[in-house]
C-alpha positions as CSV (number, residue, x, y, z in Angstrom):
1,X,-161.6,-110.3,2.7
2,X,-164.7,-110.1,1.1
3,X,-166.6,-111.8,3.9
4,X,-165.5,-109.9,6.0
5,X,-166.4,-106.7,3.8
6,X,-169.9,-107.7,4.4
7,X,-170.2,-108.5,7.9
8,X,-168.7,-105.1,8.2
9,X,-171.2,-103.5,5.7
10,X,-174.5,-105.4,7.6
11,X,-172.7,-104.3,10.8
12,X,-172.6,-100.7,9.6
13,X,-176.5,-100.8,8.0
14,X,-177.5,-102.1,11.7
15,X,-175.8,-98.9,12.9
16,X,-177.5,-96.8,11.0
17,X,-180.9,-97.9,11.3
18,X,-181.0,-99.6,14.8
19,X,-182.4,-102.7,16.2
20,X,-185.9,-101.4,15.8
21,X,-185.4,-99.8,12.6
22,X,-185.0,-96.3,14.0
23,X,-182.7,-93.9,12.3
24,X,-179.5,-93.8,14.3
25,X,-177.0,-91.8,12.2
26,X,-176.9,-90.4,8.8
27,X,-174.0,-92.1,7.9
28,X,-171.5,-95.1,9.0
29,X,-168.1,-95.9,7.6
30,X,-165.5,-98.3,8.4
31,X,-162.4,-99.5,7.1
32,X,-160.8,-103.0,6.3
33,X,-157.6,-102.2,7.8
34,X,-156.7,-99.2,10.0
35,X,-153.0,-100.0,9.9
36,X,-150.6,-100.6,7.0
37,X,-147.5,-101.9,7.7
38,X,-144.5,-101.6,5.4
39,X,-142.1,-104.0,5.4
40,X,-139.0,-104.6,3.4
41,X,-140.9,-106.6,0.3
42,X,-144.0,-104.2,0.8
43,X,-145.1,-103.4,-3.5
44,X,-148.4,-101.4,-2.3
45,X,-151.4,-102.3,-0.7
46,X,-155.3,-101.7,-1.0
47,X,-157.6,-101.2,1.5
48,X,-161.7,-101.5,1.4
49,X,-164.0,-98.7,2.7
50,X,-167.2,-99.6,3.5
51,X,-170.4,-98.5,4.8
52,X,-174.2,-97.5,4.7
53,X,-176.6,-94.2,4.5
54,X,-180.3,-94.1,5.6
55,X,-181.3,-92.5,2.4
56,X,-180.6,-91.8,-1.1
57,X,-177.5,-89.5,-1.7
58,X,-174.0,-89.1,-3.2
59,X,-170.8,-90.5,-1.2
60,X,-167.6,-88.6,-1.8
61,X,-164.2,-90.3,-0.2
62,X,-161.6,-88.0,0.5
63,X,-157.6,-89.5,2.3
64,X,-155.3,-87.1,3.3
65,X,-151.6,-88.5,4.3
66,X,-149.2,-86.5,6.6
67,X,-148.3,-82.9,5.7
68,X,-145.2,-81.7,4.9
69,X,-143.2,-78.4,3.4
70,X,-142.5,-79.3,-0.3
71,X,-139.9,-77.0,-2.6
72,X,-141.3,-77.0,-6.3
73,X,-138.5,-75.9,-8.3
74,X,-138.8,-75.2,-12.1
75,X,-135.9,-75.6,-14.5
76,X,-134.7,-74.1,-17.5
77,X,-132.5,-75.1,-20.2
78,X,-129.3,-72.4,-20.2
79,X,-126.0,-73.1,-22.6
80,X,-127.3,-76.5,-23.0
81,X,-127.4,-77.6,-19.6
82,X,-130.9,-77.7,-17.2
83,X,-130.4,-75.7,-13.9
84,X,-132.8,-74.6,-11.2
85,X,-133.7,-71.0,-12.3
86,X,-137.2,-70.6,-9.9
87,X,-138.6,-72.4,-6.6
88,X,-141.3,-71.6,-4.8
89,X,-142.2,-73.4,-1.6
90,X,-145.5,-75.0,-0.7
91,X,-146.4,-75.2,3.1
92,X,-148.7,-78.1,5.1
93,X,-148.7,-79.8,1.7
94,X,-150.7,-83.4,2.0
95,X,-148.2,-86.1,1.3
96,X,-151.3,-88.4,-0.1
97,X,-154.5,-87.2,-1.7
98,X,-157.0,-89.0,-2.9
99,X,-160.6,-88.4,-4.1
100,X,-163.5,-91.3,-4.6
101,X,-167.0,-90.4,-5.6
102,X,-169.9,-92.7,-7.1
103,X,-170.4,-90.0,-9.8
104,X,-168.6,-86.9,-10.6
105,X,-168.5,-84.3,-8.6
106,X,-170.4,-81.4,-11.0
107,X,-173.1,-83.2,-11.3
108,X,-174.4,-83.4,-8.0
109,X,-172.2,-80.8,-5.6
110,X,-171.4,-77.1,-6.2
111,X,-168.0,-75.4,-6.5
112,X,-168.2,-73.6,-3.1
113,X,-168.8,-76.7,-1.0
114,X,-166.2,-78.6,-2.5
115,X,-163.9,-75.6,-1.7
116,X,-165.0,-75.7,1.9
117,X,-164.5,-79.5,2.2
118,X,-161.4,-79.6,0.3
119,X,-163.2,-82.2,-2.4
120,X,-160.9,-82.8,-5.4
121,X,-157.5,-81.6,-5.9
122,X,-159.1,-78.0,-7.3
123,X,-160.2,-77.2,-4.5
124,X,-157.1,-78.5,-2.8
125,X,-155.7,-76.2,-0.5
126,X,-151.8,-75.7,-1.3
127,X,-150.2,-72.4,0.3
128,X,-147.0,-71.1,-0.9
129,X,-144.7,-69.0,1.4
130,X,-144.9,-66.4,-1.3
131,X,-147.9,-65.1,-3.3
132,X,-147.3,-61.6,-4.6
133,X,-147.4,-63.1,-8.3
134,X,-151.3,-64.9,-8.4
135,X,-150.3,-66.6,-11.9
136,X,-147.0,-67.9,-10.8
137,X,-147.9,-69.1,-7.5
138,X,-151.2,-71.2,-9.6
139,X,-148.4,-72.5,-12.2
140,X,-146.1,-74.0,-9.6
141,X,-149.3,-74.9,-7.4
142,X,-150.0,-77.0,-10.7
143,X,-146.4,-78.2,-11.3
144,X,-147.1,-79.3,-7.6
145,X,-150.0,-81.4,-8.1
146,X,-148.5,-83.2,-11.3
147,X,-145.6,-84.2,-9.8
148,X,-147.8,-86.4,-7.3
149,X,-149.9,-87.4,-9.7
150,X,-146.9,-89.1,-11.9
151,X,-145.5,-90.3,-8.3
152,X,-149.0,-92.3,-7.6
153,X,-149.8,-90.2,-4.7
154,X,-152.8,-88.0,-6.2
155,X,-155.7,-88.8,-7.8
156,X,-159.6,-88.5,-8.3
157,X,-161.5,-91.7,-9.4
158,X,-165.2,-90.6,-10.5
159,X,-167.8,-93.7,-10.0
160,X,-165.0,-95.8,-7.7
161,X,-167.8,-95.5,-4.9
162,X,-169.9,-98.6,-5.6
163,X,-173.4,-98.6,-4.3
164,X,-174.4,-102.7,-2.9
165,X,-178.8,-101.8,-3.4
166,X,-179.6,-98.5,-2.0
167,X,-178.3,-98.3,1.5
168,X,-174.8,-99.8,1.7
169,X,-171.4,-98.5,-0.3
170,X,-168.3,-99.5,-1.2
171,X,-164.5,-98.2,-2.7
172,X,-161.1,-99.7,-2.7
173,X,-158.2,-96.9,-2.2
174,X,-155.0,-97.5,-3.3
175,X,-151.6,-97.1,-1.7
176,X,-148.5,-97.6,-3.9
177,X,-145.5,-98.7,-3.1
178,X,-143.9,-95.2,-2.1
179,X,-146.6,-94.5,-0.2
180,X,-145.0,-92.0,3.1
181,X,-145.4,-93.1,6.3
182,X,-147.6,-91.3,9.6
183,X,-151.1,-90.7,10.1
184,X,-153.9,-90.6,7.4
185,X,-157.5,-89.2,7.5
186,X,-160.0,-90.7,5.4
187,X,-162.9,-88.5,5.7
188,X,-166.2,-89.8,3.8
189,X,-169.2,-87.1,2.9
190,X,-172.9,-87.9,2.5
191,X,-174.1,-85.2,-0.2
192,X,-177.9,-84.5,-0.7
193,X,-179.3,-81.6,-2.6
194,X,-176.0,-80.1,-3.2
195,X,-174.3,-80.1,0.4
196,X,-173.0,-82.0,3.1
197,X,-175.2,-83.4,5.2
198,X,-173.2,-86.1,7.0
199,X,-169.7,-86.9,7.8
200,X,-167.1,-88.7,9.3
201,X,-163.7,-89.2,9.6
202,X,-161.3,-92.3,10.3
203,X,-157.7,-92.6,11.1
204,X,-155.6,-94.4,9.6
205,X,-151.9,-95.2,10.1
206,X,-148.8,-96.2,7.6
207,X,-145.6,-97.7,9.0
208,X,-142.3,-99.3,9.1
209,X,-142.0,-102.5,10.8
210,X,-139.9,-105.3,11.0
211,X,-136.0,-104.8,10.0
212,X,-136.4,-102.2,7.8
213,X,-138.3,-100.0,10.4
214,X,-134.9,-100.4,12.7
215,X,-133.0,-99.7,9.8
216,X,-135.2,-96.4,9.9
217,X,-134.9,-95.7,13.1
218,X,-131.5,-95.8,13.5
219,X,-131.1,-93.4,10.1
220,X,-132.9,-90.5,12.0
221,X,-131.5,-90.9,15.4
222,X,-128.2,-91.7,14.6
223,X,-127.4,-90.1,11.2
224,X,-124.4,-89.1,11.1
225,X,-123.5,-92.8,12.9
226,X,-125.2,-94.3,10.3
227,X,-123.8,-92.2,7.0
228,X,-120.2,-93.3,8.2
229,X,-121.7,-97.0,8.7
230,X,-122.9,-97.1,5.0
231,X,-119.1,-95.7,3.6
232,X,-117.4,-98.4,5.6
233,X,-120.3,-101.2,4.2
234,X,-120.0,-99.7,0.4
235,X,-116.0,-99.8,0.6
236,X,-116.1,-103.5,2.3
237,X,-118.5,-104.2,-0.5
238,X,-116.4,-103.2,-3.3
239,X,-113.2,-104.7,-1.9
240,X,-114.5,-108.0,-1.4
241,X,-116.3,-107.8,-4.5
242,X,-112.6,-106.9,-6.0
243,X,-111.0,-110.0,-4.3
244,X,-113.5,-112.5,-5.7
245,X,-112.9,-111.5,-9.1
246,X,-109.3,-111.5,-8.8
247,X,-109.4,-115.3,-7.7
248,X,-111.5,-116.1,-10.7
């Protein structure tokens, strides 16, 4: 892997500069892996970004997963017992979001282009079906957030971005074990003098495969097939677990 890290990285500094030296692009990213499969022993996986700049500058790393409607719910403790007593639902919400940088972000980019880039979960930008109450939308918007965060599947690492000498970069992201499946964005900013002056983004996928990925499949397209499947397998289960005990 790590060979192959710096072929990748050399590759990516000839891109930038050019057989004769010449400036080509501003910036050049690649990725180690642009597919991550998930398989039925699969406990998380990292993957290595690298690339090269033709200059000095900052290099923030943002990944975006699938989006998805998500129902925030907030409960409250009544005669002793915790029930649902407010929701509030969250629309386009990225399943996966994660922020690199080589140092943190108020030291070398303002506030309104990390709003414009959607650069750190802050500036995040979470819509709820319903905002005629500014504080409460912000405190479920935060209840939001937290809950990924303690799930694995948010988070901002200040000085993750590794600089190899001046030109080329480096940063390992993290996907846990719960990671969601579809397609990913990692999107990688080159930040001089306060603002954007490269980027680019790269896909990424996450998926199933193997037997648990049939297994999947089947679930969606033949739910209701598949629901009465599991009863029948659960009850067998149980009843043959019943006989065995019995004989001994």
């Amino acid at each position: 892997m790590r060979y192959a890290v710096v072929i990748g990285a050399v590759l990516a500094t000839l891109l930038v500069f050019g057989p004769t030296g010449l400036r080509a692009q501003a910036l050049v990213a690649d990725l180690s892996n642009h597919l991550i499969a998930i398989t039925t022993g699969f406990t998380g996986t990292d993957v290595v970004l690298f690339g090269a700049v033709d200059g000095p500058g900052d290099v923030a790393v943002v990944v975006q997963g699938p989006p998805a409607d998500i129902m925030v719910r907030r409960k409250e403790r009544v005669a002793g017992i915790w029930v649902n007593r407010a929701n509030m639902r969250f629309t386009e919400v990225p399943s996966y979001y994660r922020v690199a940088t080589n140092r943190p972000l108020d030291q070398f980019v303002g506030e309104a282009v990390l709003a414009r880039h959607e650069i750190g979960l802050a500036h995040l930008r979470l819509t709820a079906e319903s905002r005629d109450n500014p504080a409460k939308t912000e405190e479920f918007r935060q209840a939001l957030i937290r809950n990924k965060q303690e799930m694995g599947l948010y988070g901002t690492s200040h000085g993750q971005v590794a600089f190899l000498g001046e030109r080329l970069f480096r940063t390992t992201v993290h996907f846990p074990a719960n990671v969601p499946t579809g397609a990913y964005t990692v999107s990688v900013f080159l930040i001089r003098n306060g603002d954007v002056v490269s980027a680019q983004t790269t896909p990424l996928a996450v998926s199933k495969v193997g037997f648990s990925a049939e297994i999947f499949e089947f679930a969606m397209r033949q739910s209701t097939f598949y629901g009465i499947s599991a009863i029948i397998f659960a009850v067998a289960a149980g009843w043959l677990a019943g006989a065995i005990f019995r004989k001994v």
